[in-house]
C-alpha angles and dihedrals in degrees: 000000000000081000100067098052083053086068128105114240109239088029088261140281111241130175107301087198087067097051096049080045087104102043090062096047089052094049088051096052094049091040081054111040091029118024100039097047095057099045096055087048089063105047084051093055091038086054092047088043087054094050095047100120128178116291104033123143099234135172118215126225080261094062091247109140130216161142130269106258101164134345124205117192093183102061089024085237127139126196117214143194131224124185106330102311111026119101115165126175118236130181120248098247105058086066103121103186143305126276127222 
């Protein structure tokens, strides 16, 4: 029972920047190995999705491969052709990448 009169009334304050010590460390390890990360990954394809001109060689999100027919930025749509005679509209977005 000696224990027990060892004890702090109130059960003690503390720092609470110390307890919230691990929260934040956490935060910044997912801010740094997860957000960032990402964020940087989409500028660089919205960059790459504003440059697209007629005539690039481009891979959509499906794996179909094409060239540039048309491009409206207006309706973010693109047009593109596959083989001599197949034009199909995409959306901007499904644009996955350019090929070389």
């Amino acid at each position: 029972m000696q224990f027990l009169a060892m004890s702090q009334p109130g059960g003690g304050g503390g720092n609470p920047l110390i307890t919230l010590f691990p929260f934040i460390l956490i935060f910044l390890i997912f801010y740094f190995f997860m957000i960032r990360p990402q964020q940087k990954k989409q500028k660089k394809l919205q960059a790459m999705l504003s440059s697209l001109k007629k005539g690039d060689k481009v891979v959509t999100n499906s794996g179909m491969f094409g060239v540039i027919w048309g491009i409206d930025d207006k309706e973010n749509k693109i047009v593109l052709k596959f083989g001599d005679s197949l034009k199909i509209e995409f959306l901007k977005s499904s644009i996955a990448g350019k090929v070389n």
